[in-house]
C-alpha positions in Angstrom: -23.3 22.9 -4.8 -24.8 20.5 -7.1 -24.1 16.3 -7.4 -22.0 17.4 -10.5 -19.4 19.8 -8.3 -19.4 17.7 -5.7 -17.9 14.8 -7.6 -15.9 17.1 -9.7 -15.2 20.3 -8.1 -15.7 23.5 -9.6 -13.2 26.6 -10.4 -15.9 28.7 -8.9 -15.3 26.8 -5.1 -13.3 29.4 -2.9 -10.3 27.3 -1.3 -12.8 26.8 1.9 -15.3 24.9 -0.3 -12.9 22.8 -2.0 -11.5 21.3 1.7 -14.7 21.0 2.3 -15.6 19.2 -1.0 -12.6 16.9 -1.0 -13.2 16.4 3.0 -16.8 15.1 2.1 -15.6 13.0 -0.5 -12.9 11.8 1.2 -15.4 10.8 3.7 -17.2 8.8 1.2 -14.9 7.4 -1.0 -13.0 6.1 2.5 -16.5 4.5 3.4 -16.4 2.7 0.1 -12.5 2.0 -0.1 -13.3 0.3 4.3 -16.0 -1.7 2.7 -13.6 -3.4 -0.1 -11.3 -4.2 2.4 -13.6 -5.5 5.0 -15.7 -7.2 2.5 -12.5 -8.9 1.0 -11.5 -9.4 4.6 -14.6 -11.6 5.6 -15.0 -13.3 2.6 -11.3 -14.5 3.1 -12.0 -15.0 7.3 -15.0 -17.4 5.8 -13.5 -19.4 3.0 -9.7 -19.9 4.5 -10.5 -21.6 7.9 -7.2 -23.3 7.7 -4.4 -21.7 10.9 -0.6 -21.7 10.3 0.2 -20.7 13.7 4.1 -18.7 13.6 6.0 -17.7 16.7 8.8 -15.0 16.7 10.5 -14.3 19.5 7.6 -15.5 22.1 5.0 -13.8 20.2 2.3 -16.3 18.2 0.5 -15.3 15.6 -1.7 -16.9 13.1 -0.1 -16.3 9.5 -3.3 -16.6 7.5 -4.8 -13.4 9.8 -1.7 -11.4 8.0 -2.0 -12.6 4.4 -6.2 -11.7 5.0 -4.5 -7.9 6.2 -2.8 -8.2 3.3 -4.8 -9.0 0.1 -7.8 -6.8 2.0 -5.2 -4.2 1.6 -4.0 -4.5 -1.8 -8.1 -4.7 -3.0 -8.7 -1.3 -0.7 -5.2 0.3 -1.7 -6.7 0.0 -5.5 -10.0 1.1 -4.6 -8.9 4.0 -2.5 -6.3 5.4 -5.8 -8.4 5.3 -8.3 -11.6 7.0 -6.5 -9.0 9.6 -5.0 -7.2 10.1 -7.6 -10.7 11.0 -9.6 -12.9 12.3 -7.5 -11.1 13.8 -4.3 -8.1 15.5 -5.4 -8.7 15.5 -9.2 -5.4 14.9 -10.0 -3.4 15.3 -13.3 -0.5 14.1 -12.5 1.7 11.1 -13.5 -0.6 8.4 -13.2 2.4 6.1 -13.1 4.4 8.1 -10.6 1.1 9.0 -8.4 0.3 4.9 -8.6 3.9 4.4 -7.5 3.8 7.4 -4.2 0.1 6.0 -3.5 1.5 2.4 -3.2 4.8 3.1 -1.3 2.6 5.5 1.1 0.2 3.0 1.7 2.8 0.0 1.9 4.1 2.2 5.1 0.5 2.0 6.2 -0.3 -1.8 5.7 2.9 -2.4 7.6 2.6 0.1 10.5 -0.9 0.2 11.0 -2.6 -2.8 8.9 -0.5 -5.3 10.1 1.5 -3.6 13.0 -0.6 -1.5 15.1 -3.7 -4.9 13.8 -1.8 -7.1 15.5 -0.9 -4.9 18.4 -4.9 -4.3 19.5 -5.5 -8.3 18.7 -2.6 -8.7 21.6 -3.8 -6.1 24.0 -7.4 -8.2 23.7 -6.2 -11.2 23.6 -3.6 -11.3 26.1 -4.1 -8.4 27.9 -8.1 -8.3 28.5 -8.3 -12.1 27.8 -10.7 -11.8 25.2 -10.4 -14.1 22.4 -10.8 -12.5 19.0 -13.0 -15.9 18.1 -15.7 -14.6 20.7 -19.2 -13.9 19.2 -20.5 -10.5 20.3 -23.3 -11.1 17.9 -25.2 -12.7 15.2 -27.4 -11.1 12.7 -28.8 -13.1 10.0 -26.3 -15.9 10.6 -23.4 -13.9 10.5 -21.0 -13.9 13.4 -19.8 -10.5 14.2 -17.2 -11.4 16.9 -14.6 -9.1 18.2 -12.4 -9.6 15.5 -14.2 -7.4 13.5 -14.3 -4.8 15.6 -10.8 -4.7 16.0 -10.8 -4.2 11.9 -13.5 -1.8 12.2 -11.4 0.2 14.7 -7.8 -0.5 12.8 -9.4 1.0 9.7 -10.7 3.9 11.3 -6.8 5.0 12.3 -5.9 4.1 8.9 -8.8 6.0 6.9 -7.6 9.1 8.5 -3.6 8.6 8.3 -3.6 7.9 4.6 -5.5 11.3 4.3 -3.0 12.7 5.3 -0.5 10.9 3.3 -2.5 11.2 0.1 -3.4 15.0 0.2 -0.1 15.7 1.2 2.4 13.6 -0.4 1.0 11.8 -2.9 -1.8 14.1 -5.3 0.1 17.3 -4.3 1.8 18.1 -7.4 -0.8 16.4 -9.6 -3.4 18.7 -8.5 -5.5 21.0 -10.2 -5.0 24.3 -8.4 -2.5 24.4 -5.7 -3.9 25.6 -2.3 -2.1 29.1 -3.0 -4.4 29.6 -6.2 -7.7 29.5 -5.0 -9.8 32.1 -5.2 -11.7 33.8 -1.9 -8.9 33.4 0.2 
């Protein structure tokens, strides 16, 4: 399999080496889509150190955490169409109507699992095993890598491999190029 394939597939690929092939760079466009969105996510964490504390029905939350969640989604949702749209699934579908099924899958996601199941682990740490998420774990080159960032790191794990699902299945099925029944070597 040359760098070429890889990227780009090949007709030759039996339907074992093209789940492999779109498994691999699946892999590695979702390591580049969870750096956008924890890049975008720190950079935020850094420059907004304002809190807008909110409380809804006894629980407190700090509303500048969510709208982080948020526009790190919206950078990574980009990131992770246009890279899986090219190079994992090769679609050919309606750009517009896969944009659209990409967006709506992944606004499920952001609030399920970005957002709700987010907050939910920051909770069980914070009120559960009394850690604060503030709580340095380590620095490295000045940064502070506290334990907020390994509930992100954790959060986008669950999420990497949900929106797989989402995407091969929902999303890039009719756009592409040979359906699963096609293949040859089967």
């Amino acid at each position: 399999m040359t760098f070429r394939e890889l990227l780009y597939g090949s007709d030759r690929f039996t339907l074992k080496q093209e789940k492999t092939r779109m498994f691999v760079m699946y892999f590695f466009t979702g390591i580049f889509t969870m750096l956008a969105n924890l890049i975008c996510f720190i950079l935020f964490d850094k420059l907004v150190t304002r809190e807008y504390d909110v409380t809804i029905i006894r629980w407190s939350f700090d509303l500048f955490l969510i709208l982080n969640q948020t526009i790190a989604w919206l950078a990574a949702t980009l990131t992770a169409f246009f890279t899986n749209r090219a190079f994992v699934f090769r679609s050919h579908g309606s750009i517009l109507l896969e944009l659209l099924g990409f967006m709506a899958a992944r606004f499920a996601t952001l609030i399920t699992i970005e957002i709700g199941l987010f907050a939910v682990f920051v909770m069980l740490l914070e009120h559960n095993a009394g850690v604060m998420t503030e709580t340095l774990i380590v620095e490295i080159l000045g940064f502070d890598f506290t334990w907020l960032y390994v509930v992100k790191i954790i959060n986008s794990a669950v999420l990497v491999a949900v929106n797989y699902v989402l995407s091969r299945w929902i999303v890039f099925r009719r756009g592409m190029k040979k359906e699963d029944g096609k293949k040859n070597g089967q």
